[in-house]
RODO-2510 file (C-alpha; in nm, 4 decimals, decimal comma):
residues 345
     n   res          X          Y          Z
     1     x     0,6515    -0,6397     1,7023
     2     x     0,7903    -0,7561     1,4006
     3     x     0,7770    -0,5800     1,0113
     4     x     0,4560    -0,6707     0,8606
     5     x     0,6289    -0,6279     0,4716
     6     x     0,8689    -0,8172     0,2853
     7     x     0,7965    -1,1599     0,3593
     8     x     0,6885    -1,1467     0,7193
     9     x     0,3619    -1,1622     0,8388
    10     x     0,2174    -0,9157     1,1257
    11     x     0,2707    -0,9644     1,4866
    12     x     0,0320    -1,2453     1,6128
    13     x    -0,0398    -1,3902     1,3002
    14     x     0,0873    -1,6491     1,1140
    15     x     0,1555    -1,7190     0,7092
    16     x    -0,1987    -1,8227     0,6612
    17     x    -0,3290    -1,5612     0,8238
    18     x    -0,4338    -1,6873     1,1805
    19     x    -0,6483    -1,4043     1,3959
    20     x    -0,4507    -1,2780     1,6778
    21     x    -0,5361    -1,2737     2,0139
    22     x    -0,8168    -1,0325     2,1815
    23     x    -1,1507    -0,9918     2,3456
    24     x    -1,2971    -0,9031     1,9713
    25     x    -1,4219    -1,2232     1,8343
    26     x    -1,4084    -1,3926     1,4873
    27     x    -1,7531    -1,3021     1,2669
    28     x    -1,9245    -1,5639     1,0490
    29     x    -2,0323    -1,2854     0,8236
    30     x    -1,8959    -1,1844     0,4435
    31     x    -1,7177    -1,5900     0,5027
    32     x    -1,7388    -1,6307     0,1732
    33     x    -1,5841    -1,2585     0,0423
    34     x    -1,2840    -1,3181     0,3109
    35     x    -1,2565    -1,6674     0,1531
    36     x    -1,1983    -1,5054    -0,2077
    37     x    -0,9277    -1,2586    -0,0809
    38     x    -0,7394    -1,5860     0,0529
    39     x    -0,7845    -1,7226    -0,2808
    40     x    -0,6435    -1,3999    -0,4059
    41     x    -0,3465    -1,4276    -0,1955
    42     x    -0,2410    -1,7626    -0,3084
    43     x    -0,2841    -1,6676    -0,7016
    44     x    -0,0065    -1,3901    -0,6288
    45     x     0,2005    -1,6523    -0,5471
    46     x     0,2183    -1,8355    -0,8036
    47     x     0,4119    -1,5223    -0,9237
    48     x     0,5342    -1,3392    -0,6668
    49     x     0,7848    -1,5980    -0,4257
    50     x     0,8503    -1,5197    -0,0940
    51     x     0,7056    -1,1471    -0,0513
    52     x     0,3985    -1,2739     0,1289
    53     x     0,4170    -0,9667     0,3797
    54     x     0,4111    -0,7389     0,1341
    55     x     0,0843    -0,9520    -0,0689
    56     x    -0,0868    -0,8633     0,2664
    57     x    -0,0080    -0,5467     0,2978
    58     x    -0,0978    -0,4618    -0,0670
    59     x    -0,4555    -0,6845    -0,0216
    60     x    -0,4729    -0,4557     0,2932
    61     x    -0,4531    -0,0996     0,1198
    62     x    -0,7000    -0,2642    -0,1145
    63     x    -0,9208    -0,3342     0,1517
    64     x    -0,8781    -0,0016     0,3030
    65     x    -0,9486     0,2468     0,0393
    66     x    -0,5814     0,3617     0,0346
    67     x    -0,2112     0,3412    -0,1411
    68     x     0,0580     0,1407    -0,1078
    69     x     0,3995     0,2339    -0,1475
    70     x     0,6483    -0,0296    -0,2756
    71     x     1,0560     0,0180    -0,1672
    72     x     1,3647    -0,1993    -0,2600
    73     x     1,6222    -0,2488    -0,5167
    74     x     1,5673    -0,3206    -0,8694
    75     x     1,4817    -0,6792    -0,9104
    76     x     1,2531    -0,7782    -0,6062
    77     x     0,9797    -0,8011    -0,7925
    78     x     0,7871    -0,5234    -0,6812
    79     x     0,5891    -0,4316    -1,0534
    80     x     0,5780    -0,8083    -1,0921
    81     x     0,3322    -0,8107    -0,7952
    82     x     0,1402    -0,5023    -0,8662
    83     x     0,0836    -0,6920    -1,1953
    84     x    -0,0050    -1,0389    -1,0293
    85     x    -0,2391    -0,8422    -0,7769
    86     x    -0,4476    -0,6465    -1,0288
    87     x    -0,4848    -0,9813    -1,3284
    88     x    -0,6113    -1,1844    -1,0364
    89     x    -0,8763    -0,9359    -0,9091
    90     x    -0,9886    -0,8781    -1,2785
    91     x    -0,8857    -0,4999    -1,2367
    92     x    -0,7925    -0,2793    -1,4978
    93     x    -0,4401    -0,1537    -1,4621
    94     x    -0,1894     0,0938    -1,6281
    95     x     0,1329     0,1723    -1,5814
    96     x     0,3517     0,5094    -1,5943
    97     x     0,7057     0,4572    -1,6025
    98     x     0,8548     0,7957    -1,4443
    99     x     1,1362     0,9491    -1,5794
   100     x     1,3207     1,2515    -1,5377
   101     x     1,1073     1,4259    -1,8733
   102     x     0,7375     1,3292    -1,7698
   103     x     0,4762     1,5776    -1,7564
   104     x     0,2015     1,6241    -1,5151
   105     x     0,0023     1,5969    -1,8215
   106     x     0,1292     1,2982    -1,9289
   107     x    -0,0294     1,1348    -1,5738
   108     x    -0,3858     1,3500    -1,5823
   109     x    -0,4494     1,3451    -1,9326
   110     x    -0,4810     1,6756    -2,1067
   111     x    -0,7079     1,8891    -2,3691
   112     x    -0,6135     1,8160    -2,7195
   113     x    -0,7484     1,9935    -3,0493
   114     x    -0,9351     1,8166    -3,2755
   115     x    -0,8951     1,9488    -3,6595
   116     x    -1,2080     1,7763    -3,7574
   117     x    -1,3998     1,9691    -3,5154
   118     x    -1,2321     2,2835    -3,4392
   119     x    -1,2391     2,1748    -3,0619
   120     x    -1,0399     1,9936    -2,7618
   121     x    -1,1528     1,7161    -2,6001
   122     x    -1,0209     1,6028    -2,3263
   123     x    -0,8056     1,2810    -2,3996
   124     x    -0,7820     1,0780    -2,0327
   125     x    -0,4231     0,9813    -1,9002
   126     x    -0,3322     0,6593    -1,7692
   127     x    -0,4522     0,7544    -1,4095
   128     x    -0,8366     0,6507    -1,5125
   129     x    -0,8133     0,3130    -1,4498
   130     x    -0,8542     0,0788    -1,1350
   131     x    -0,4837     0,0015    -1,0226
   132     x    -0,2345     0,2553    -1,1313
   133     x     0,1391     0,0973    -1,1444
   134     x     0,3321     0,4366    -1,0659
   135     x     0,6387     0,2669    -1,1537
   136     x     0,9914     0,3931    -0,9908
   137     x     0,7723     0,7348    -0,8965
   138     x     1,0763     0,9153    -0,7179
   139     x     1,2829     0,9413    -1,0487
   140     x     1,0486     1,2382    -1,1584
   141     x     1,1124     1,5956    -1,0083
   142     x     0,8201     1,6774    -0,7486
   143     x     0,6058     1,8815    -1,0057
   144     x     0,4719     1,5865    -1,2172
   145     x     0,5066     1,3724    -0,8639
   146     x     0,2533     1,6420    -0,7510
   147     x     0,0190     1,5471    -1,0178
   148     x    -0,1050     1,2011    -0,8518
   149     x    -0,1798     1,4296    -0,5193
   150     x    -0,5101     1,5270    -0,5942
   151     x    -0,5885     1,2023    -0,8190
   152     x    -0,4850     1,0095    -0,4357
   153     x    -0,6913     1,1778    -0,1973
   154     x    -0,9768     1,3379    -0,4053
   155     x    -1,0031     1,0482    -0,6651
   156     x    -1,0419     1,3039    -0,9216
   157     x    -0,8444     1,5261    -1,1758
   158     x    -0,9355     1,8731    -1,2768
   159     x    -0,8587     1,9580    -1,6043
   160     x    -0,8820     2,3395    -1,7514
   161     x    -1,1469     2,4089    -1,4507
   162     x    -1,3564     2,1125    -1,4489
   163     x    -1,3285     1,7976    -1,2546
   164     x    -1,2836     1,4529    -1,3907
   165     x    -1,3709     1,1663    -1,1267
   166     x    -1,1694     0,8340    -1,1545
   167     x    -1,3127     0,4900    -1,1831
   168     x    -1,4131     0,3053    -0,8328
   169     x    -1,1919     0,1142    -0,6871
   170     x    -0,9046     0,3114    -0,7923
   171     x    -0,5552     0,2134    -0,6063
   172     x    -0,2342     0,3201    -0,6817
   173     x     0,1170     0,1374    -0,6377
   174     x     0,4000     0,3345    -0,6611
   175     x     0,7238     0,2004    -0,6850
   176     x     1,0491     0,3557    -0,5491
   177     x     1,4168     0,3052    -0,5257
   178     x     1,6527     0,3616    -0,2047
   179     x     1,6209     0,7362    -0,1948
   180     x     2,0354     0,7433    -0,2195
   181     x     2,0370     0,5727    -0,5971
   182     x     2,1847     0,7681    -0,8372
   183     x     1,8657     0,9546    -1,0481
   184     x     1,6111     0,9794    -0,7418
   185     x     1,4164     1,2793    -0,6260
   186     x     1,2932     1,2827    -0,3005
   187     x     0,9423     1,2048    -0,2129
   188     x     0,7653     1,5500    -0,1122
   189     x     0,6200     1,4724     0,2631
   190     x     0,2346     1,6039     0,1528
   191     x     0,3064     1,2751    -0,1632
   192     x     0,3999     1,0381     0,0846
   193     x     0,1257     1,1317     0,3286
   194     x    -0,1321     1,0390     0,0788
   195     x    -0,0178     0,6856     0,0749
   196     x    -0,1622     0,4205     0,3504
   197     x     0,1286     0,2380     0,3507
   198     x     0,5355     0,2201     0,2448
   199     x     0,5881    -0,1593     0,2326
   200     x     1,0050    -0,2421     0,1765
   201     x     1,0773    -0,5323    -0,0253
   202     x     1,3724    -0,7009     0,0103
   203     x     1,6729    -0,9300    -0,1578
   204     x     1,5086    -1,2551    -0,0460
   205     x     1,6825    -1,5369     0,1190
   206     x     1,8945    -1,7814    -0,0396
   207     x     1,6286    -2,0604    -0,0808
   208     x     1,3727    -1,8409    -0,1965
   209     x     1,6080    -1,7302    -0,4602
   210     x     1,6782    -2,0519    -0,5929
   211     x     1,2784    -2,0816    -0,6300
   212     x     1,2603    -1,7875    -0,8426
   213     x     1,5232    -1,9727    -1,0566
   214     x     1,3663    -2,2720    -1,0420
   215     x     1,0791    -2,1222    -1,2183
   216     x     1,2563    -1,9270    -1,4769
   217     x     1,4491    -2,2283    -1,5391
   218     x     1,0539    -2,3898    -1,5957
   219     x     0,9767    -2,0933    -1,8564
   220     x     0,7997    -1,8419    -1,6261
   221     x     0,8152    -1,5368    -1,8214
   222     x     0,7470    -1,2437    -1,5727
   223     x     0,6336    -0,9847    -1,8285
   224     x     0,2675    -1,2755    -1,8603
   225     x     0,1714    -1,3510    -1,5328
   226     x    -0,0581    -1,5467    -1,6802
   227     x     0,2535    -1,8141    -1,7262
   228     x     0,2818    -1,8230    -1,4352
   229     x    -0,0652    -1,9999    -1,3713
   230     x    -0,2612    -1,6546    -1,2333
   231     x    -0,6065    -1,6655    -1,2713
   232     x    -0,8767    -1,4151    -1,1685
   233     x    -1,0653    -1,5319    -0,8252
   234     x    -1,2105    -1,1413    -0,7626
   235     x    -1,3857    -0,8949    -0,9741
   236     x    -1,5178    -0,5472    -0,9105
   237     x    -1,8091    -0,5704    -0,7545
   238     x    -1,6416    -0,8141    -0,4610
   239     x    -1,4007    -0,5755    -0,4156
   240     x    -1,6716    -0,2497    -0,3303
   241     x    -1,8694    -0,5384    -0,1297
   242     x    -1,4939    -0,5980     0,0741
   243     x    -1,3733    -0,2515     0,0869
   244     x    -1,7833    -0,1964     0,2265
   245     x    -1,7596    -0,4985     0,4937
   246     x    -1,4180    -0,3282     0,6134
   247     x    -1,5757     0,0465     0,6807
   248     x    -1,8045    -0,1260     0,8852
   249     x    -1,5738    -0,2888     1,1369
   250     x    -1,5961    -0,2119     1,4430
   251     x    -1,3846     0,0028     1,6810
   252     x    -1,4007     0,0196     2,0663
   253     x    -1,3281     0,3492     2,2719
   254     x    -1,0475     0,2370     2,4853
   255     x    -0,8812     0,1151     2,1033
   256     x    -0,9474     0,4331     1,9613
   257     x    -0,7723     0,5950     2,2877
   258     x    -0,4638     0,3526     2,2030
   259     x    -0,4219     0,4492     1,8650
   260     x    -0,4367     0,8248     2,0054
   261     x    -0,2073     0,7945     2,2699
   262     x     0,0708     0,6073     1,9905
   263     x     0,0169     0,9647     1,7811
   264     x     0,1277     1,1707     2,0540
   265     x     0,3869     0,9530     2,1703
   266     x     0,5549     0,9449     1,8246
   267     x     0,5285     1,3421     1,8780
   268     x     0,7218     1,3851     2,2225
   269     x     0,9855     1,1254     2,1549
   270     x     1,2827     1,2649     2,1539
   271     x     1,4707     1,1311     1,8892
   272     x     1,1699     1,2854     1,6442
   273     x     1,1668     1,6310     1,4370
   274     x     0,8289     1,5637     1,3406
   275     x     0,5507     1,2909     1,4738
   276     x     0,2150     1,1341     1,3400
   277     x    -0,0629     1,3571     1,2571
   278     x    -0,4080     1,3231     1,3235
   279     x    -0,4323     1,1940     0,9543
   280     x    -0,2031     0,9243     1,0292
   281     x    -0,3697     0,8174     1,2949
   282     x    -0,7064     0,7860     1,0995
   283     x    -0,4819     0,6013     0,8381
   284     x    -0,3735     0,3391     1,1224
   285     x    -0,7207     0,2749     1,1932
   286     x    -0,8077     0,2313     0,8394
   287     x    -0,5871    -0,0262     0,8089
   288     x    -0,6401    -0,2069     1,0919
   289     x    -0,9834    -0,2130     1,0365
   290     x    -0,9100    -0,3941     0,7089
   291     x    -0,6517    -0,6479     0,8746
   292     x    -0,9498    -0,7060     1,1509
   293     x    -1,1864    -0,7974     0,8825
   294     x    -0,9513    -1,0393     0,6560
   295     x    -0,8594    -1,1946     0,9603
   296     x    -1,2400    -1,3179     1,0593
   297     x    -1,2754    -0,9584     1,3147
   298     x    -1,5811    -0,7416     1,3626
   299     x    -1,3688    -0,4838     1,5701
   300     x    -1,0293    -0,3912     1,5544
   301     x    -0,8069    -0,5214     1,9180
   302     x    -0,4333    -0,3556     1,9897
   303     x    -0,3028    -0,6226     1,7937
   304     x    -0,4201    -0,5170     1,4789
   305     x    -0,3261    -0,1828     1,5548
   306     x     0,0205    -0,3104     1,6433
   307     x     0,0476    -0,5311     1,3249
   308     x    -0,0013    -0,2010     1,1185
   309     x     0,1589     0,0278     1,2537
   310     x     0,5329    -0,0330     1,0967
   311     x     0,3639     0,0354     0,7267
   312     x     0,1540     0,2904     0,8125
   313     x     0,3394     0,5316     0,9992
   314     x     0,7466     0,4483     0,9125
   315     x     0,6845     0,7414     0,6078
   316     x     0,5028     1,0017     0,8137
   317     x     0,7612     1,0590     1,0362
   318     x     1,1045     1,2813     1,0440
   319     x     1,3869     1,1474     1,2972
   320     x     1,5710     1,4235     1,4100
   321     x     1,9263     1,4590     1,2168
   322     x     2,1581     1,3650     1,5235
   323     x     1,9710     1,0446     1,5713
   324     x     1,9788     0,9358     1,2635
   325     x     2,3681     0,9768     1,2945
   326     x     2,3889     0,7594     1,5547
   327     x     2,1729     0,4618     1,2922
   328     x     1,8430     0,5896     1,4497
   329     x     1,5477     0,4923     1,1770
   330     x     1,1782     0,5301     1,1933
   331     x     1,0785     0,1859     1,2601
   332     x     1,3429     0,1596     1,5417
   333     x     1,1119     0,4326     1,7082
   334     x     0,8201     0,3159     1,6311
   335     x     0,8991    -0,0305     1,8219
   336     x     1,0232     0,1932     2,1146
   337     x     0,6832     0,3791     2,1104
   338     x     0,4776     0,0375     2,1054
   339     x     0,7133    -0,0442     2,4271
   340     x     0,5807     0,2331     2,6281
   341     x     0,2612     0,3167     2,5549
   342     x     0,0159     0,1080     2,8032
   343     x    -0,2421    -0,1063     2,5939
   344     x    -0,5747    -0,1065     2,6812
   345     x    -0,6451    -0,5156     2,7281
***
């Protein structure tokens, strides 16, 4: 099984997005919708160059209803495809840049006084909006990190008692730098369980580099992706009628059962302090359910399972502190729990 982010595609699949192998068969249905998200692909990369894993994994959470986070060094161009992503889906999109001094307010929104009125009306914060850009998120201590918590998994924000819901479709991308740069905060493990996915973006081969040169050498200007050629192929309402076709995917018994069994495997390996909850095992599904159905699936097979599983579940677990010593890491385990746990067909 091979990484499904930085610029490699899932296990079984190729870079155009071939359907892997299985006794679920292709659907004729929503042809049209899956051709638009294949559209939306190739306007992100007229942008983004050679992070196509990580386009699909992004399209993905998208698909699924969840959050995507984004790790690498400065400079990989991971706010240049949040950008790319949200201008050619016709989505509106903020950005927070988090630094050390940011206030949970300052995410939420807050009560202000009006002098003309004698009252306080609540004044919205970036987080109302379709595609939050949480931009280099673990450089803010955990108390205004908290504040996206309940804005993730309720889709809401209460304010001074009363409860605020946030536009629909609302997806966030955070951003993040290796947790051992100078300035970082850890992630707090109830934060990064309310994201679908942690996609790693990396320094990208030599060739590919000289393309992004090649192109700045041309006058691409990264700060208007619109340069760049990106054009919107997707608007709101395609996206509810997507993320609506993927919730209603199907999901066999012996699958489900799979996708069980890797949860408690993760949990008695030895080489783990902590394994995958229930709730990341209903994320895994998620997800798969959303590869199924951009692929040309009506129900989910092992390999879409498999092809998720990396992204989904490398943040939700905790190796133990002597493996990691000895170079252990969470995808090495997950590939050795894939390896022994018996698929169904």
């Amino acid at each position: 099984m091979t990484d499904p982010s930085p610029a490699q595609e899932p296990t079984g699949h190729d870079p155009d997005g071939t359907a892997p192998t299985g006794t679920a068969q292709p659907t004729g249905s929503s042809d049209a919708l899956r051709d638009a998200f294949g559209r939306l692909r190739a306007e992100v990369g007229k942008a983004v160059v050679g992070q196509e894993g990580a386009v699909s994994g992004m399209i993905v959470g998208i698909l699924a209803q969840g959050h995507v986070l984004l790790e690498g060094v400065p400079g990989v161009a991971k706010t240049l495809l949040v950008r790319s992503l949200a201008a050619a889906m016709s989505l509106d999109t903020k950005r927070i840049q988090f630094t050390p001094d940011l206030m949970p307010g300052d995410v939420t929104g807050s009560l202000v006084f009006d002098a003309s009125t004698g009252t306080f009306p609540f004044r919205e914060g970036p987080v109302f909006t379709n595609v939050l850009l949480a931009d280099e998120v673990n450089r803010t201590p955990p108390k205004t990190q908290s504040a996206l918590l309940e804005a993730m998994e309720e889709r809401q924000v209460s304010v001074d008692g009363a409860a605020r819901p946030l536009p629909d479709p609302f997806f966030v991308a955070a951003t993040m730098n290796p947790i051992e740069f100078e300035g970082t905060y850890t992630l707090p493990e109830a934060q990064l369980d309310r994201f679908l996915m942690k996609l790693t973006l990396d320094v990208p081969p030599r060739d590919v580099e000289w393309q992004v040169l090649r192109r700045h050498a041309d006058g691409f200007v990264p700060r208007d992706v619109r340069s760049a050629g990106v054009r919107p192929v997707l608007g709101v309402d395609e996206v509810l009628a997507a993320q609506r076709a993927v919730r209603a995917v199907g999901a066999r018994d012996d699958v489900l059962a799979y996708v069980v069994d890797l949860a408690r495997a993760t949990r008695q390996a030895p080489s783990v302090r902590v394994g995958v909850s229930p709730r990341g095992a209903t994320a895994l599904l998620a997800a798969a359910k959303a590869w199924a159905w951009l692929t040309g699936y009506d129900a989910i097979t092992p390999d879409h399972v498999q092809a998720m599983l990396l992204p989904v579940w490398r943040h939700r677990l905790r190796v133990a502190a002597d493996a990691e010593l000895e170079g252990v890491g969470a995808d090495g385990v997950l590939q050795q729990v894939v390896e022994q746990v018996r698929v169904p067909f």
